[in-house]
N, C-alpha and C positions, 0 to 999 in steps of 0.2 A: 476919777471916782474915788470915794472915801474909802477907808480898808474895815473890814470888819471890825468889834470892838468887843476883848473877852471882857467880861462882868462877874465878877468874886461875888458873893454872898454879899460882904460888906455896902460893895455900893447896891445891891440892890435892894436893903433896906435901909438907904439913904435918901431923905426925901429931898434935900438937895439939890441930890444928882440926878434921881427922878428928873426933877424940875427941866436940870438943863439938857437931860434925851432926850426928853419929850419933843422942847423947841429942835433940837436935832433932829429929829424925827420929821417933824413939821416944816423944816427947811428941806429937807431930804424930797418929804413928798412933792413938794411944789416947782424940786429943780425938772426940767425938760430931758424926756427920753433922750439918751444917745440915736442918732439917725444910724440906724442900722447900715444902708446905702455906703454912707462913709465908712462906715467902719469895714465894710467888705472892700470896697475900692481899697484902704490901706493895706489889709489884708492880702487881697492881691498882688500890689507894688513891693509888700514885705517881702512874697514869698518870690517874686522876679529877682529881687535884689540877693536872696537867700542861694539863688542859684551861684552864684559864683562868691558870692561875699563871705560865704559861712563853708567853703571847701573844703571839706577831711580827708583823709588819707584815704579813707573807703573808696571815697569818688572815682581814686586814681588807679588803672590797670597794674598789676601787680610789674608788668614791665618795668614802668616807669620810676627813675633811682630816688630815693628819700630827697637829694639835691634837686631835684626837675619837679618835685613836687612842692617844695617850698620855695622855688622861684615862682613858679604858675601861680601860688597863691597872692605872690603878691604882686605881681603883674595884674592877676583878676580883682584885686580884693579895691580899688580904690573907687569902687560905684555906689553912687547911691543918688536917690530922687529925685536930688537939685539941679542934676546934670546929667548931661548925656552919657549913656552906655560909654565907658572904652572900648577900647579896639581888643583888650586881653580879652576883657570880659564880655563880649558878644560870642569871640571864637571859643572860649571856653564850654558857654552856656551849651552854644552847637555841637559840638561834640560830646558834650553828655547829653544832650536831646537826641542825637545819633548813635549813641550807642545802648540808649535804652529801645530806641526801635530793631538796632542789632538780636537785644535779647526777648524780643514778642513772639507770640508764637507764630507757625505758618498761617498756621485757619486765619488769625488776628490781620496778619498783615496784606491777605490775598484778598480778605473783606472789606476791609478800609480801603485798597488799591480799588478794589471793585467799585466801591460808592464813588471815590472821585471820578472813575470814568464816566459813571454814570452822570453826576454833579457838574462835572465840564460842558456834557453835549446843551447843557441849559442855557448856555451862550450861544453857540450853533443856530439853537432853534429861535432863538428870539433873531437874530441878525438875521436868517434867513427872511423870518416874518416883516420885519423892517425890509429887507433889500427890495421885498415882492411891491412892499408898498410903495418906495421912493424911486424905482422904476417907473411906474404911472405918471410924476412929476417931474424926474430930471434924468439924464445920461447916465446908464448904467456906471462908468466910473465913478461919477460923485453919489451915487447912488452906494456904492459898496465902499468907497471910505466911510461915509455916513454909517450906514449900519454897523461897521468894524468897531464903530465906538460904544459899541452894547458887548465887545468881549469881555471886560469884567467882571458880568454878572457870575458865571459859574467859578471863574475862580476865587472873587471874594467867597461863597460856598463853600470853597474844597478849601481855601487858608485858612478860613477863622473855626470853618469844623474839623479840621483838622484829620482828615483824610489823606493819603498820601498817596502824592500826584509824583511821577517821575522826573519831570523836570525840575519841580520842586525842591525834590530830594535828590539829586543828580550829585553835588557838591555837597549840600550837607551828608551825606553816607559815607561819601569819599572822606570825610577827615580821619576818622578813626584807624581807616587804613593807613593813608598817609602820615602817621603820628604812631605808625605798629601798634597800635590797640587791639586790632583785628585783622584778618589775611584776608588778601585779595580775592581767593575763590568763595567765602564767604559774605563778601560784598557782590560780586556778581550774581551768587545767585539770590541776594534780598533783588537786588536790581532785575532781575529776571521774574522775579514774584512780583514786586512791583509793577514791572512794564505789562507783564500777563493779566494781571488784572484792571489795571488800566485802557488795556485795547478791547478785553472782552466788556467793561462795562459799558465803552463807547459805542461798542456795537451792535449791544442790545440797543440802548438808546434809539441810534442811529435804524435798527429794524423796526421799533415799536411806537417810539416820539414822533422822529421823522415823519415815518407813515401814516401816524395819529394828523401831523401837521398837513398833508396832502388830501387827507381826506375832509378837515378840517378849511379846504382851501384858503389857508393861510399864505402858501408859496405852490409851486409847480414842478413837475420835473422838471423844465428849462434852466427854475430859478436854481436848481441843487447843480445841475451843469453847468451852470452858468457860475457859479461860484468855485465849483471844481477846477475849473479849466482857469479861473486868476489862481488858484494853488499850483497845476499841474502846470503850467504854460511856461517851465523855464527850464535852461540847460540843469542837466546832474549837477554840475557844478556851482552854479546859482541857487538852487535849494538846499544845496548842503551847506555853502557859505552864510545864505540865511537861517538857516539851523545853527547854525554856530553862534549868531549874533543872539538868535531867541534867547539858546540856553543860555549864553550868559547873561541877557537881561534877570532870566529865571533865579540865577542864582544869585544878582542883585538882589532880587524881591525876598527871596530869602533870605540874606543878609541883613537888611533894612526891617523886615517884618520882626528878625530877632531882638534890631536894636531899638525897639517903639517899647512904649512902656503899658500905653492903654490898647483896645481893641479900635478906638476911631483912629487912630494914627496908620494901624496895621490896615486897614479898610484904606483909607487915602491912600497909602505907598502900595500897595495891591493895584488898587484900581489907575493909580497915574504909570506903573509898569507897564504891565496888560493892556489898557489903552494903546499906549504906545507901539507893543507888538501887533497889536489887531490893525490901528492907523498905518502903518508901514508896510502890513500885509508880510511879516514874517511866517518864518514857516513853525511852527509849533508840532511838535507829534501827536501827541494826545489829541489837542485840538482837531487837528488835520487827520486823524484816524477816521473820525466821525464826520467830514465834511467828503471824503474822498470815502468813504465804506458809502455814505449814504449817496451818492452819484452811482459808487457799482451798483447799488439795488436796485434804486428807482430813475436814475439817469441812463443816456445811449453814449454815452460818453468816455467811460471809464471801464477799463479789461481789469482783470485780475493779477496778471501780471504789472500792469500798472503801477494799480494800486502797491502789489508787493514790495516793486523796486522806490518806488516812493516813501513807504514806513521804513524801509531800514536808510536810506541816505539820513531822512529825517533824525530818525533814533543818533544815529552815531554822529551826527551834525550839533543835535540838543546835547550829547555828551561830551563830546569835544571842548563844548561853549561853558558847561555847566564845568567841569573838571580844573580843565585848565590855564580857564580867564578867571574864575572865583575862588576853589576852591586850593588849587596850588598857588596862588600868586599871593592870596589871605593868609596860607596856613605859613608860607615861607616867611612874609613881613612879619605877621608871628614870634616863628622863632629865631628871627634875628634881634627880635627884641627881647627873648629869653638869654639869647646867650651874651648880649648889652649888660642885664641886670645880671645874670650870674659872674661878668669880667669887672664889673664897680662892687661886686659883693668879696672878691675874690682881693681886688684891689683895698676894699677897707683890710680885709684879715689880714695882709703882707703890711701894712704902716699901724696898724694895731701889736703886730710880733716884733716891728724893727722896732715900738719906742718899750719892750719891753727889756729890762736889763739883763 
């Protein structure tokens, strides 16, 4: 775009120059609007890139020493457009995405947890409505991989609105702590606001959706038993081992969601996870709140105790997964390659001071 053009007196009673603004003028009008579209898509990618590319000292917890702060930058600093996210600058990005959800307020963060519960049961409900269907034409088993491939839909929902789901955020909360940014009892209890809002949103769901779907004869109490009992149907040990594997897919998808650039990349790596977990028939918590809550209402199937000892193997199986297959094994590769770049940093200043006389 041309830059504006100051005008003295002189040339403006020059006919001249008149002359040649004019056709300026007339060139001007005739060139083609900027596409707006583009211009926010760059605007976008600017402001992803900005995350790590442009880090101040601000950025960084008062903890962390003047040296750890200018290794980190430049560890982060080497991304841009043409090329895939690094590995500095993804982990970076997530811990300051995590520690601005550290600083939200309660009301803030039990509302957002709230909506993802509720945003989740939207997979539930649709799979159920599929399972009722492909029951009619083929063996309940192929019948319920089949529909497990509709678990996507409420988590693409909760990822790209950006509601905070527990599993989700399981490892990403965890950095800040593990990086002493923030204390451990302070992370538990986001994590406990979190999980509380997430179970109660499911369960409204699960009272209201569900029972909407029943009356709607979309599925059956069989069909909500019947889906219960492939969740419930395994040793303690077996659903906690599969808890464990969810969460760390979960904290893949987190990982990957961080290092996409557009929102259609985040939508594909969402929905080819989540598939996966639904295909395989993991065990999910959140998911699983609402498929085993809504058996104890409207199923013969499910006790209360059940249900109970079923969410917590779950819970601490997704945290296990989420903690420490992603979020320790990431944060450690990390800073072994902080303290690489700080030992070649360390290494110039010693043959910089030996060839000094």
């Amino acid at each position: 775009m041309p830059k504006d053009t100051d005008l003295t007196n002189d040339s403006l009673n020059s006919p001249v120059e008149d002359k040649h603004l004019a056709k300026s003028n007339m060139h001007l009008a005739h060139q083609p609007e900027p596409d707006n579209d583009i211009e926010d898509t760059h605007k976008k990618a600017d402001e992803q890139v900005e995350a790590t590319e442009n880090l101040d000292d601000q950025d960084f917890p008062e903890e962390i020493s003047d040296e750890d702060k200018e290794t980190i930058k430049k560890v982060a600093s080497d991304d841009n457009l043409s090329q895939a996210k690094s590995y500095a600058s993804i982990l970076v990005e997530q811990v300051i995405h995590a520690k601005e959800t550290f600083d939200r307020s309660l009301g803030s963060l039990f509302t957002s947890a709230l909506t993802a519960g509720l945003e989740i049961g939207i997979s539930f409900f649709m799979i159920l409505a599929a399972f009722a269907l492909l029951t009619e034409v083929m063996p309940n088993q192929y019948a319920m991989v089949l529909s497990s491939l509709l678990y996507p839909i409420g988590f693409i929902i909760v990822v790209i609105g950006q509601s905070l789901l527990f599993t989700e955020q399981t490892s990403l909360l965890s950095l800040p702590v593990l990086n002493g940014i923030e204390p451990l009892n302070k992370l538990l209890r986001l994590w406990g606001i979190v999980i509380a809002g997430n179970l109660v949103g499911g369960c409204i769901f699960a009272a209201l959706m569900i029972g909407l779907g029943l009356n709607m004869h979309l599925f059956s109490a069989s069909d909500i038993d019947a889906y219960a009992e492939h969740i419930l149907g395994f040793a303690w040990w077996v659903i906690f081992g599969s808890a464990v594997l969810a969460g760390w897919l979960m904290g893949v998808a987190a990982w990957l969601v961080t290092s996409a650039r557009d929102t259609l990349s985040r939508i594909v790596l969402v929905t080819l996870i989540t598939a996966s977990i639904g295909f395989l028939g993991l065990h999910h918590s959140i998911v699983g709140n609402i498929e085993v809550f809504s058996a104890l209402l409207y199923g013969d199937t499910v006790s209360l105790w059940r249900y109970l000892a079923f969410l917590i193997v779950v819970l601490v199986g997704n945290t296990v997964g989420g903690v420490v297959f992603v979020a320790v094994l990431k944060n450690r590769t990390f800073l072994f390659e902080i303290e690489k770049v700080k030992e070649q940093a360390a290494d110039a200043k010693a043959r910089i001071e030996a060839r000094r006389p």
